[in-house]
C-alpha positions in Angstrom: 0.0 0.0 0.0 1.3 3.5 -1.2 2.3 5.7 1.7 0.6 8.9 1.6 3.2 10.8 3.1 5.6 10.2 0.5 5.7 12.1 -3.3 4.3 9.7 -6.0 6.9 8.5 -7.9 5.6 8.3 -11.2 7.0 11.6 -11.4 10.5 9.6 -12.1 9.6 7.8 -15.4 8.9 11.7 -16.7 12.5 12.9 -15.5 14.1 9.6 -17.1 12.2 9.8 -20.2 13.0 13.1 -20.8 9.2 14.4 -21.6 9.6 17.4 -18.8 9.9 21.0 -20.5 13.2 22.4 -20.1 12.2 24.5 -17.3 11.8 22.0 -15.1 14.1 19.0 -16.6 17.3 21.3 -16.4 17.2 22.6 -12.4 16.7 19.1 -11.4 19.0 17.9 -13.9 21.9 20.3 -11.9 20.1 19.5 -8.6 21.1 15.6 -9.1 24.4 16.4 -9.9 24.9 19.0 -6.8 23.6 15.9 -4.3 26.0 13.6 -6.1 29.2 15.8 -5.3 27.8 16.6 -2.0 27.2 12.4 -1.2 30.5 11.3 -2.6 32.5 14.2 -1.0 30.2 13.7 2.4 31.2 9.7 2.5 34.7 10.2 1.3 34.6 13.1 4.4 34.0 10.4 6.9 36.2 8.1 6.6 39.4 11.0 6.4 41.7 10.3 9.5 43.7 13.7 10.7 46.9 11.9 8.9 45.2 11.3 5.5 47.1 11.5 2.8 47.4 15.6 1.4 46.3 14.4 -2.3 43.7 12.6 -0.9 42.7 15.8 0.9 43.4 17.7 -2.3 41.2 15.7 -4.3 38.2 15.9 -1.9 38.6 19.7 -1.4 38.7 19.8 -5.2 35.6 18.6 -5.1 33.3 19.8 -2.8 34.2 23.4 -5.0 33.6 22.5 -8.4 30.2 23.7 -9.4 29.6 22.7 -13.5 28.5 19.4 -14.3 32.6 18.7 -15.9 34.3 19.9 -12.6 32.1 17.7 -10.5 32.2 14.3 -12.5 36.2 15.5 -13.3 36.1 15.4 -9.2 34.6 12.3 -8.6 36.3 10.5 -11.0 39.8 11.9 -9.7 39.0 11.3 -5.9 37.8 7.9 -6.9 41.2 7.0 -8.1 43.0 8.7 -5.1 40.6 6.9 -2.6 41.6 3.5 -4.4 45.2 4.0 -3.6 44.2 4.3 0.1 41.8 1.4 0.2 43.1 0.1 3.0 43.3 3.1 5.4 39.9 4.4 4.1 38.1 1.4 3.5 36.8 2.6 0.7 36.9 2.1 -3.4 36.1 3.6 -6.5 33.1 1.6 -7.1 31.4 2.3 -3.8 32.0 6.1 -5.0 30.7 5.4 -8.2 27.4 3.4 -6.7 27.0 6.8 -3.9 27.1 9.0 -7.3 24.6 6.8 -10.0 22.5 6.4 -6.3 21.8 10.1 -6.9 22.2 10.7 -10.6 19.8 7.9 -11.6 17.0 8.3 -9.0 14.5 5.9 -11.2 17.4 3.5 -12.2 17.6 2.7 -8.8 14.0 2.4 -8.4 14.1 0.1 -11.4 16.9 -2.1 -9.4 15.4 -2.2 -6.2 11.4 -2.9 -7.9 10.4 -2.5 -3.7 8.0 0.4 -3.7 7.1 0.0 0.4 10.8 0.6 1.0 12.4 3.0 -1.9 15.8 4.5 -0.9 15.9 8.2 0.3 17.9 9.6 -2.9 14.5 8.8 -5.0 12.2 10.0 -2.3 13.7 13.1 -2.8 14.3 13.2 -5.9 10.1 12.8 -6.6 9.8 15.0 -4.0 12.3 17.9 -5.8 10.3 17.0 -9.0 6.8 17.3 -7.9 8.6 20.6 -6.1 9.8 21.9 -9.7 6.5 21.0 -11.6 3.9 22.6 -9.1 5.8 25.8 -9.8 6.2 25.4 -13.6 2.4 24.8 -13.3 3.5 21.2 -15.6 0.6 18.8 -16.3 2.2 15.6 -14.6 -1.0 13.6 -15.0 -1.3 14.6 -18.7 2.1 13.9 -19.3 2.0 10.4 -17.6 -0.6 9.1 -19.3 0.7 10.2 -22.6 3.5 8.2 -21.9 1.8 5.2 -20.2 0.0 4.7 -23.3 3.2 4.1 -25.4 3.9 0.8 -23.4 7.4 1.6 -23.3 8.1 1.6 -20.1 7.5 -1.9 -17.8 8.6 0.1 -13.9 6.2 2.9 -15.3 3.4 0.0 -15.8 4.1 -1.4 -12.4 4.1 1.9 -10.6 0.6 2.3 -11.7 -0.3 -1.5 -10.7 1.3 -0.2 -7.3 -0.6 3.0 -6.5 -3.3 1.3 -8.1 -5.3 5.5 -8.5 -4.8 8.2 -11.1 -2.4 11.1 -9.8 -3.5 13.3 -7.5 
């Protein structure tokens, strides 16, 4: 059973498909990215001992700056190779860094991966949540848009999101 206090996350399937105007598709577009640097740089941050290693320092303080989509994913990919020469002092790789970044880049991905709609991660929670956010002040027709794309069968998580809520939007 859906839980009312949380967004409905059909609104996903409209980010990933790429039917959202531009005035809406582009801020969260650059909001993902922002809460990627922030989660990579914010797991990386704890796990730094006071000794860490300077480049390793470097690299993180590199990143938590950058602000345009290239200086970020330049950032994460950099640290990522930094943090795996310091595996063992960190305990942590470049995959796990990769999987904290696609976590909040791909918000309906993960949905897709995890297919448990009583217990979705937080990252797509607020991801619908920033969506539903930027479309209530574009005035965007969510439920028009929805079903246009429901009808072209295309997308199976998009079917079983409906099964799930089991209503129209709201």
């Amino acid at each position: 059973m859906p839980d009312p206090s949380r967004p409905d996350l059909r609104i996903l399937a409209l980010a990933d498909s790429g039917l959202l105007p531009e005035s809406v598709q582009k801020p969260f577009d650059d909001w993902r990215v922002l809460r990627a640097r922030d989660a990579v740089a914010q797991t990386v941050r704890k796990r730094l001992k006071a000794d860490a290693d300077p480049m390793l320092v470097f690299m993180l303080e590199r990143l938590e700056v950058a602000e345009d989509d290239r200086g970020i994913f330049e950032g994460i990919y950099a640290l990522a190779e930094v943090v795996d020469l310091h595996r063992a002092r960190t305990g942590l790789h470049s995959e796990y860094l990769v999987l904290v970044m696609a976590a909040q880049l791909n918000p309906y991905g993960l949905l897709a991966l995890t297919s448990d709609f009583d217990h979705v991660p937080a990252s797509a929670i607020e991801a619908a949540r920033k969506l539903w956010e930027l479309a209530e002040a574009h005035d965007v027709r969510v439920r028009a848009l929805l079903a246009v794309y429901a009808e072209s069968g295309a997308d199976p998580l998009l079917e079983r999101l409906n099964a799930y809520y089991g209503t129209p939007l709201p």
